[in-house]
N, C-alpha and C positions, 0 to 999 in steps of 0.2 A: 504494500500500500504506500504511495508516495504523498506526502501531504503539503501544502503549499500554504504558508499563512500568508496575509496582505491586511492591511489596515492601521499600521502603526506607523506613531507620527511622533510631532513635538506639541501638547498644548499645557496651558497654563492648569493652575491648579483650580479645581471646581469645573475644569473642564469637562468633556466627554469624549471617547472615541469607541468604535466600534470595529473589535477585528472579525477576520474570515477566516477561515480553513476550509480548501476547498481538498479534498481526497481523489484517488484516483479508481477508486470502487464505489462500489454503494457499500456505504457504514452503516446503517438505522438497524438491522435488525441480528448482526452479527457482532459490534464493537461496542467496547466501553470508549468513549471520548472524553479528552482532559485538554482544558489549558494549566500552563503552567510558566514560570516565570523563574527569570534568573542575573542577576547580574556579579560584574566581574568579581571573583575572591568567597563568592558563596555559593552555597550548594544552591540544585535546583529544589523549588519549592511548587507544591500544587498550589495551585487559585482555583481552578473549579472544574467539576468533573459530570458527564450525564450518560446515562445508562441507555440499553437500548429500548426502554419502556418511556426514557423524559425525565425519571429521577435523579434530581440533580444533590449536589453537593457544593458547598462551600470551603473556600478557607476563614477562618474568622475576622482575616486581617481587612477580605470583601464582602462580607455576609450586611447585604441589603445596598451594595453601589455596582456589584459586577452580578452580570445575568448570562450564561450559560444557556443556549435553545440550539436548536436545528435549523435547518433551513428546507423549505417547500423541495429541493430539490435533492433528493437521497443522499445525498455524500458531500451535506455542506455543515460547516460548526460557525456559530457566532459567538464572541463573547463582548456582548456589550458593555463600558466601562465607566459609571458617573458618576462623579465628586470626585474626582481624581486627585489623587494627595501626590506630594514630591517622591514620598516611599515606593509609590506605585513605578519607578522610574525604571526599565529591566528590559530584556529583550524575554520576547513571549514566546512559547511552543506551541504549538498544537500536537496531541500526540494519541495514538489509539492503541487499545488490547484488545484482541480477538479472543471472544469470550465471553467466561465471568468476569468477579469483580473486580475493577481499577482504581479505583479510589482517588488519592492525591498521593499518591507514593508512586515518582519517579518510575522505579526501578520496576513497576508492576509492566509497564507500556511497551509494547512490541516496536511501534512504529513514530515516529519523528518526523516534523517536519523543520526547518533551515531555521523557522524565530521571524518574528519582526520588532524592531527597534517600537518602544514607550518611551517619551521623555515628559518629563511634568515638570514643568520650572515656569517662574514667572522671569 
């Protein structure tokens, strides 16, 4: 499965952006899908995770500004991003397990995609 993120940029804080993951399968009814986020000198960390049913997951550090959904077209992941803090500031993944459950733990995900740059600064 090859996964392509796009949507990340540079906005100020309280901003919003919304990334994509576009896959090179149909994901909905066989993958667990996760974004997750990382920057330089620290480990990767989950931000948000959805099953192949819709049940989503949270990190707490986004629980109620980042929303995790699908898209209309079988093999797309969104994760929308609002109130954006400076913290949020990382290069983002999109990434899938073929399966069960994936949670927010890295090391569960079979498949990766390249990252798009988040910057949050005023």
């Amino acid at each position: 499965v090859l996964l392509v993120e796009s949507g990340g940029g540079s906005v100020q804080p309280g901003g919003s952006l919304r990334l994509s993951c576009t896959a090179s399968t149909y994901t909905y009814s066989n993958y667990y899908m996760g974004w997750f986020r990382q920057v330089p000198g620290k480990e990767r960390e989950g931000v948000a995770a959805i099953d192949s049913i819709g049940t989503t997951t949270y990190a707490d550090s986004v629980k109620g500004r980042f929303t995790i959904s699908k898209g209309n077209a079988k093999n797309t992941l969104y994760l929308q991003m609002n109130s954006l803090k400076p913290e949020d500031t990382a290069m983002y993944y999109c990434a899938a397990k073929y399966g069960a459950y994936g949670g927010l733990l890295p090391w569960n995900y079979d498949y990766w995609g390249q990252g798009t740059q988040v910057t949050v600064s005023s």
